[in-house]
C-alpha positions in Angstrom: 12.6 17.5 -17.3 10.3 19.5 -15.4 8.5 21.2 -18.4 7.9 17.3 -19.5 6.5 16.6 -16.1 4.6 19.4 -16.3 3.2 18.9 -19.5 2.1 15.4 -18.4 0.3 16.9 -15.4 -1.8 19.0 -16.9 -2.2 17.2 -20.5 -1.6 13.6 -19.9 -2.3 12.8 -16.1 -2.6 9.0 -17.0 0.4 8.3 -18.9 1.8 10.4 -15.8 0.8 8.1 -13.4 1.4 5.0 -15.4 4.7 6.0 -16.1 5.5 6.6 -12.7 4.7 3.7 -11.5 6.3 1.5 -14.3 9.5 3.3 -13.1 9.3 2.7 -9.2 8.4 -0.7 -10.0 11.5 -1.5 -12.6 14.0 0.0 -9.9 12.4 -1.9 -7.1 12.5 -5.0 -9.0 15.7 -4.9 -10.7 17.2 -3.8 -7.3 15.9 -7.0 -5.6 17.0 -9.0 -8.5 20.4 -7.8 -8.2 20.7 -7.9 -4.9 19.2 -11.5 -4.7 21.8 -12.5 -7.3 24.8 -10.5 -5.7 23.9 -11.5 -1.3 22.0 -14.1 0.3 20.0 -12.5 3.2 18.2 -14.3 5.9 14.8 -13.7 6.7 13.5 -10.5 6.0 17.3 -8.7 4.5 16.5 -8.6 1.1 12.7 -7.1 1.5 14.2 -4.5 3.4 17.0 -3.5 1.5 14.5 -3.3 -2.1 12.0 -1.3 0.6 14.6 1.9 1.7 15.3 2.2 -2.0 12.0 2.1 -2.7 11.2 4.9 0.5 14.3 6.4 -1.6 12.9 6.1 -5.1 9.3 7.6 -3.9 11.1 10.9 -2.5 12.6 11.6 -5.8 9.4 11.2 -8.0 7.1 13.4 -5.4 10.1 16.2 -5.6 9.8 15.8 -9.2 6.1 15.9 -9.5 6.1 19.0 -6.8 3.9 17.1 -4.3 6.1 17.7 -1.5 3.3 19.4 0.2 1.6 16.2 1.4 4.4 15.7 4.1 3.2 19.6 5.6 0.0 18.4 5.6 -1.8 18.1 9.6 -5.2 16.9 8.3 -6.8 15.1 11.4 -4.0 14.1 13.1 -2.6 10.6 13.5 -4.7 9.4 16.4 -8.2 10.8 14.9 -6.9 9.6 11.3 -6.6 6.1 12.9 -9.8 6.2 14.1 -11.1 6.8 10.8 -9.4 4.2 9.8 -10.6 1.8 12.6 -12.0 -0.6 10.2 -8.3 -1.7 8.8 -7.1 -1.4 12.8 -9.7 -3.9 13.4 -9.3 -6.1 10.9 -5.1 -6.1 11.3 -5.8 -7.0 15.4 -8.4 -9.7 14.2 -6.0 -11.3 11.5 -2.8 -11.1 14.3 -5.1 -12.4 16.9 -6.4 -15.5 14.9 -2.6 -16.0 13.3 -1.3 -16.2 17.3 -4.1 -18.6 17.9 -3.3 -21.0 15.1 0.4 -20.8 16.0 -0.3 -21.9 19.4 -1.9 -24.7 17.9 0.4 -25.9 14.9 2.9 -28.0 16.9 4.7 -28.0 13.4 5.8 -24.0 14.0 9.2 -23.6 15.8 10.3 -21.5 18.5 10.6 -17.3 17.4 13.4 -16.0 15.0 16.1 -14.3 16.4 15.3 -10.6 17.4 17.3 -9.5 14.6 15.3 -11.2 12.0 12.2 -9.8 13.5 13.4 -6.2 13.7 13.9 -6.4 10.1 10.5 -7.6 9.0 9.0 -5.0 11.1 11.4 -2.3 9.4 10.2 -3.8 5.9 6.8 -3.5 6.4 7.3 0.1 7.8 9.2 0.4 4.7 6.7 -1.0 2.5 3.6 1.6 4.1 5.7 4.9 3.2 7.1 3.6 -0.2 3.5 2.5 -1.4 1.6 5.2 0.1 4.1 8.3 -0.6 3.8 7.0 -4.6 0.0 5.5 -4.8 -1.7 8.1 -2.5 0.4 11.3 -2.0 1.5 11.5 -5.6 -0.7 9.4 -8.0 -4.0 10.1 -6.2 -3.5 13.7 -5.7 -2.3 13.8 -9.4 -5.5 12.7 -10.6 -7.8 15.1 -7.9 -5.6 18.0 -9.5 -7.0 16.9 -13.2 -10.7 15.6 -11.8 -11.1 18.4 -9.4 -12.1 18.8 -6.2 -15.7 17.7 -6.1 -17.1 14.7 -5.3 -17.5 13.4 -8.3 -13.9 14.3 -9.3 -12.9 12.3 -5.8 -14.5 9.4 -6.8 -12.5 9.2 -10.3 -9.6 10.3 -8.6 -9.7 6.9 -6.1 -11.1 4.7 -8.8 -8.1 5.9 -11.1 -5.2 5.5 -8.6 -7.2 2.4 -7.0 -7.1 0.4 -10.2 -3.2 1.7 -10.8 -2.5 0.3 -7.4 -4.0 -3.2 -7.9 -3.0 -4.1 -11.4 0.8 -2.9 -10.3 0.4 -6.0 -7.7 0.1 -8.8 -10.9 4.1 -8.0 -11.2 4.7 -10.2 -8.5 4.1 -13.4 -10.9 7.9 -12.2 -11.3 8.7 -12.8 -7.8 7.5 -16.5 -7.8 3.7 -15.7 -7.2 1.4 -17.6 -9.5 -0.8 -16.1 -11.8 -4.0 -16.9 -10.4 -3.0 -15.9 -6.9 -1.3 -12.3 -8.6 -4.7 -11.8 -10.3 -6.6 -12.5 -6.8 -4.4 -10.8 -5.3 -4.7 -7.1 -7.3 -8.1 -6.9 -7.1 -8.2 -7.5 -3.4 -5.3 -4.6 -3.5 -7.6 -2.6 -6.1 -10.4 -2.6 -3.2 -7.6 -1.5 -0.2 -6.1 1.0 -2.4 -10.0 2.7 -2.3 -10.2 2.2 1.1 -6.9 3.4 2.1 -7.7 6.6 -0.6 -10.9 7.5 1.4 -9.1 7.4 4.4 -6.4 9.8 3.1 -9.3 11.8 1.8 -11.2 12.0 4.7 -7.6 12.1 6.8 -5.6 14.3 5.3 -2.4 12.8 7.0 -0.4 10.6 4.5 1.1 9.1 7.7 -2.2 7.9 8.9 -2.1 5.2 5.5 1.3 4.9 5.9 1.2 3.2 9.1 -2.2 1.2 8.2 -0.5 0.1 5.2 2.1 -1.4 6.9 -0.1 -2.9 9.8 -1.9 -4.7 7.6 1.1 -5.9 6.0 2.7 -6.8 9.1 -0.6 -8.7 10.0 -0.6 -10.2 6.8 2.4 -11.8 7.6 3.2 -12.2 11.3 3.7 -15.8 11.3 6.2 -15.6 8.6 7.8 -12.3 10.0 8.2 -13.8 13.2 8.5 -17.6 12.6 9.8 -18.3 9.4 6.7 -20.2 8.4 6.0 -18.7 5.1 7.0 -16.9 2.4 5.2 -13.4 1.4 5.0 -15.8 -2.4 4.1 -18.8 -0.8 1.5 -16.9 1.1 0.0 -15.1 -1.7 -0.1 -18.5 -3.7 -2.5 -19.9 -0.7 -4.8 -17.2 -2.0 -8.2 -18.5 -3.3 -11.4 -17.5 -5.3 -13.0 -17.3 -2.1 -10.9 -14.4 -1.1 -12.1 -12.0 -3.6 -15.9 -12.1 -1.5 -13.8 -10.3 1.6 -13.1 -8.0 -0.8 -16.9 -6.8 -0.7 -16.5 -6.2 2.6 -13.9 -3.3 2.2 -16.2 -1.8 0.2 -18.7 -0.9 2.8 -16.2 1.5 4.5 -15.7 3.3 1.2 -18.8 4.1 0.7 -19.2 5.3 4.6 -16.7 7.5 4.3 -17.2 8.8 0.9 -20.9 9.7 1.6 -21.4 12.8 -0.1 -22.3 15.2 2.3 -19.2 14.3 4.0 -17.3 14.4 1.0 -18.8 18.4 0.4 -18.0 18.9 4.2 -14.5 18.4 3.5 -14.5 19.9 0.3 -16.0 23.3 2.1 -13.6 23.4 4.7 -10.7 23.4 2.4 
């Protein structure tokens, strides 16, 4: 097997990547499938369950595609790799902020779930940060800087590659009761955070820093149903509209910021 894998590294980088993520996404699925089939699970169970696997299921494919390095890696540090990434820590505190405010006001939303429930959405989107980042930027992004090279340009097709990996893989979750519109909406908005979280990792070099932005912006994503019962992560994505896809523009201002090119040769020269 690891001649194959090799082979597809150096020959066939795309098939590579597509077929790794075809494979984490057919265990992930079939595993909730199952599971939703086999258990009920209140709140949050189930998305955590599907998630360890999936933490599980990203550990075997990086040993397999020898990218284990990316857990060695100091880059920045967490606290500096943050504040590169203060754009998504801004917008997660601005999106919990104005969900708090409108549950105040919603006399509709009931008191909070039981810790337990809460505990477990938190896990699940902690869960959800290192699956998604260990596969989509520790291994599919540094597949394709290994075939692109390390130069700017090569950087660039490297996060526009994995990037548009990342967001079409999203449109699978028309299987999980999310309608096609709002699965289409909601890939290319992923397409645009999968660059941003990309540049960060570039500029970073900490796949922990994305890691934990991943999942904040999850877990801001969803506070009110994490913590309330509200909404469902389907239900929520189906409130998606057209309207959505212009905040998508603004994601790409940071990209650009911190891909600049003569920070991008900076990095490249310190290497």
């Amino acid at each position: 097997m690891k001649n194959n894998i090799d082979y597809l590294k150096q020959k066939h980088t795309f098939i590579l990547c597509i077929l790794i993520t075809v494979v984490y996404l057919a265990v992930l699925k079939g595993i909730g499938w199952v599971i939703s089939f086999s258990m009920r699970s209140h709140g949050y169970g189930l998305e955590l369950i599907v998630e360890f696997i999936g933490v599980t299921v990203s550990l075997i494919i990086i040993s397999l595609v020898g990218k284990k390095h990316i857990f060695k890696e100091k880059g920045v540090g967490v606290l500096r790799g943050l504040f590169i990434g203060g754009f998504l820590v801004f917008i997660g505190s601005f999106t919990i902020f104005s969900s708090v405010v409108d549950i105040i006001h919603n006399k509709n939303v009931s008191q909070l779930l039981p810790i337990s429930q809460i505990l477990m959405f938190v896990a699940a989107m902690a869960g959800v940060g290192m699956s998604e980042e260990f596969i989509f930027r520790g291994t599919i992004l540094n597949l394709f800087i290994d075939k692109f090279g390390r130069t700017p340009k090569g950087i660039y097709a490297a996060i526009i590659s994995s990037s548009t990996i990342f967001g079409i893989a999203h449109i699978t979750n028309v299987f999980s009761g999310v309608l096609i519109k709002s699965a289409f909406i909601q890939a290319i908005g992923a397409g645009v955070l999968g660059a941003l979280l990309a540049a960060i990792y570039v500029r970073s070099k900490n796949i922990w820093v994305v890691a934990i932005l991943h999942a904040f912006i999850d877990f801001s994503a969803l506070i009110s149903s994490g913590f309330f019962g509200t909404n469902s992560i389907a239900s929520e994505i189906n409130s998606y509209g057209y309207i959505k896809l212009f905040g998508c523009l603004i994601y790409l201002i940071p990209v650009v910021f911190l891909l600049r090119k003569k920070k991008l040769l900076e990095i490249l020269n310190n290497e």
